[in-house]
C-alpha positions in Angstrom: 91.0 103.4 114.7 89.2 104.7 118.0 92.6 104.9 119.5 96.2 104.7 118.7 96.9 101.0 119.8 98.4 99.4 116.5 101.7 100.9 117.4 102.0 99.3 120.8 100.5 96.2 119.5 103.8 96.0 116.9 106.2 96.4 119.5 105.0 93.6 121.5 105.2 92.0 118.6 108.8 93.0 117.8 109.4 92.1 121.4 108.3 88.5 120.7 110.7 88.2 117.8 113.7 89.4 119.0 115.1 85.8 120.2 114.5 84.8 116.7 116.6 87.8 114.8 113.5 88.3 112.1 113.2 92.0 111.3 109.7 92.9 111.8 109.2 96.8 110.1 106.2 98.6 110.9 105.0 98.0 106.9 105.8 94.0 108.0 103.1 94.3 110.9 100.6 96.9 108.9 100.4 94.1 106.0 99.6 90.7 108.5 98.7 91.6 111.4 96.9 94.9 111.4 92.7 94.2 113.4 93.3 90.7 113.3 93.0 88.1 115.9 96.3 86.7 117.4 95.5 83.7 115.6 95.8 84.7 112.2 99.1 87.1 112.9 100.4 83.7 114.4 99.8 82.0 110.8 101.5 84.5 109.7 104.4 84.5 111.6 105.0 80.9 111.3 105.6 81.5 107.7 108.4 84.1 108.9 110.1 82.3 111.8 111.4 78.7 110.2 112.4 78.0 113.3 109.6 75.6 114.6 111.3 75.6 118.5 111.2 79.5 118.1 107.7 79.4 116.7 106.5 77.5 119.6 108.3 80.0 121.7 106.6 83.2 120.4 103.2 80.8 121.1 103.7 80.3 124.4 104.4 84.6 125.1 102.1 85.6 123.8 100.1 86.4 127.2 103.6 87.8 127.7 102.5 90.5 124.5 98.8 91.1 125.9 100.4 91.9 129.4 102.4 94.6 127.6 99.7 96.4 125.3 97.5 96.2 128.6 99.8 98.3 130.6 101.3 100.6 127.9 97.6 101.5 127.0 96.5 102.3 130.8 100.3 104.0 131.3 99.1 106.7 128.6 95.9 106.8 127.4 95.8 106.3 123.4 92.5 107.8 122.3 93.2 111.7 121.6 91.4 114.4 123.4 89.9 115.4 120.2 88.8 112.4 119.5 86.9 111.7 123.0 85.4 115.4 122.1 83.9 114.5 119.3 82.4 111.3 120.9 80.8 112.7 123.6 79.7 115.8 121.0 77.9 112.9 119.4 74.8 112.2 122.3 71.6 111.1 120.1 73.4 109.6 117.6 73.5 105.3 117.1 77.3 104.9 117.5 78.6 101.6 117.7 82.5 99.7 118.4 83.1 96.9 116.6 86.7 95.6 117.5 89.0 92.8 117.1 90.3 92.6 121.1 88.6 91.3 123.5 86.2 92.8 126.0 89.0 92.9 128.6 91.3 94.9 126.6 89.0 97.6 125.7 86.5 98.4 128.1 89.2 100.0 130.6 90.6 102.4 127.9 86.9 103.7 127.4 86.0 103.9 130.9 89.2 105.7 131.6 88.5 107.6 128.5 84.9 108.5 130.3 82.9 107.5 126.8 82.0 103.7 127.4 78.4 105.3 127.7 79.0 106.9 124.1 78.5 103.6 122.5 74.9 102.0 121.5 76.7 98.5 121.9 80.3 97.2 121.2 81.1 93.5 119.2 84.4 92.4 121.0 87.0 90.1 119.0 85.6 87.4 122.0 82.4 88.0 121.5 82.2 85.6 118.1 84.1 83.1 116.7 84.1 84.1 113.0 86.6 87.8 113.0 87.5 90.6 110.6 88.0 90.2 107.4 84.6 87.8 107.7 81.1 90.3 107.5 80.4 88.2 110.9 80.9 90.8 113.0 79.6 94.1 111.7 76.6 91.7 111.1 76.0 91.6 114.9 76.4 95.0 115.0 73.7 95.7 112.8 71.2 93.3 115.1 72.5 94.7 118.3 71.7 98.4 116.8 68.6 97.2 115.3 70.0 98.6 111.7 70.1 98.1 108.0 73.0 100.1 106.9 75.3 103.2 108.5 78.6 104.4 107.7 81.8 102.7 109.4 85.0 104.0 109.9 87.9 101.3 109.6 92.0 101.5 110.0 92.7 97.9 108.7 91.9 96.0 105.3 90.2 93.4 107.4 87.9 95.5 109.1 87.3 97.5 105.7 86.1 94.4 104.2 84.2 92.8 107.0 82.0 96.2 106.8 81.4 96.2 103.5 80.3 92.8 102.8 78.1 93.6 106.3 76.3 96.2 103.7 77.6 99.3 105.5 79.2 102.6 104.1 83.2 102.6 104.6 85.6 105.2 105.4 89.1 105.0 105.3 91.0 106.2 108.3 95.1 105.8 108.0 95.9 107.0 111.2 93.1 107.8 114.4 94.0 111.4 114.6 92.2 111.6 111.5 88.8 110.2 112.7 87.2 113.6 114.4 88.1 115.6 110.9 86.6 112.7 109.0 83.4 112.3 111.0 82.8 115.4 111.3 83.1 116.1 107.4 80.4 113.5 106.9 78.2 114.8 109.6 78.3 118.2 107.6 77.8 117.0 104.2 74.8 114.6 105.8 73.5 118.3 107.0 73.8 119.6 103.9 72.1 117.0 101.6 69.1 116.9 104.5 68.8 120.6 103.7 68.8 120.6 100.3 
C-alpha cells in the first residue's frame, strides 16, 4: 500500500497467461493474488490454467514476471510525492514496512524514493518462511520494533488478517493515494484524544 505496485504486478501476470487464452480481470488478480507470495498466486492459478504443460510454463517465467515489475517500478517511480511527504514529515515516529516481496524488490524503490531511512525496520516476504495471511510476519515486526501493539495500514485481505491476529490496529487502504489522508487523519484524532 506504500506504493502503487499491484497494478504492474497484474500485468505481468496477464503477461504470463496470455499463451494460455485465460482472461485474467483486475477483480481475478485483487481476489488471489493480491500481497501474496508467488507461491500461493501459483496454487491459484493452477486451478485456472487446466492445462498442466501451460501450468508448468507460467512456472518456469516467472523470473520472466519479477524481471518486468523490477524495471517498470525503477522506469517510473510508484510511491506518490505525497506520500514520500508524509513519510519523511513523520521523523520521531516508530514506522515500520512489513511486505510480501523480497528485500531485492523493495529496497531500490525506497532508496530511489530517498525514505529507506524513514523506516525503524522492514520484514521482507524473504525474510520468513511463514507469509501474509499467517500473523508471522507482523509478529517480527513487533520484536524488531520492540512493540506490543501500533496501528497498521494494509491494501490486501492477507495482510489485513496477518496484522490483526499479530494484535495490531488495522486500517483499510483501497488504493495508496489514500494512505497520506488516512494517516494523517489518525495522527490528528491521536492529537486530539492526547489533549483531551
Amino acid at each position: 500500500m506504500l506504493a502503487d505496485t499491484e497494478t504492474l504486478y497484474w500485468r505481468a501476470w496477464c503477461e504470463l497467461l496470455k499463451p494460455c487464452n485465460v482472461e485474467f480481470t483486475w477483480a481475478d488478480y485483487c481476489r488471489i493474488g493480491r500481497g501474496i507470495r508467488e507461491e500461493r498466486m501459483l496454487e491459484s492459478l493452477a486451478l485456472m490454467v487446466s492445462d498442466t504443460d501451460a501450468m508448468h510454463g507460467i512456472r518456469q517465467r516467472v523470473p520472466e514476471a519479477r524481471e518486468m515489475v523490477r524495471r517498470w517500478k525503477l522506469a517510473e517511480l510508484p510511491i506518490t510525492e505525497a506520500t514520500i511527504d508524509l513519510l519523511k514529515s513523520l521523523a520521531g515516529w516508530i514506522l515500520g514496512l512489513v511486505t510480501s516481496s523480497d528485500r531485492s524488490d523493495v529496497e531500490p524503490l525506497l532508496l530511489r524514493a530517498g525514505i529507506a531511512h524513514c523506516f525503524t525496520a522492514c520484514v521482507f516476504g524473504d525474510e520468513t518462511t511463514t507469509h501474509k495471511p499467517d500473523p508471522a510476519p507482523y509478529l517480527m515486526m513487533r520484536e524488531k520494533l520492540g512493540v506490543s501493539d501500533g496501528v497498521v495500514f494494509e491494501d490486501s485481505d492477507a495482510g489485513f488478517e496477518s496484522a490483526a491476529a499479530a494484535g495490531f490496529d488495522v486500517i483499510r487502504v483501497e488504493t495508496p493515494g489514500q494512505l497520506p489522508a488516512l494517516v494523517r487523519k489518525l495522527l490528528k484524532w491521536e492529537c486530539t484524544e492526547q489533549a483531551g
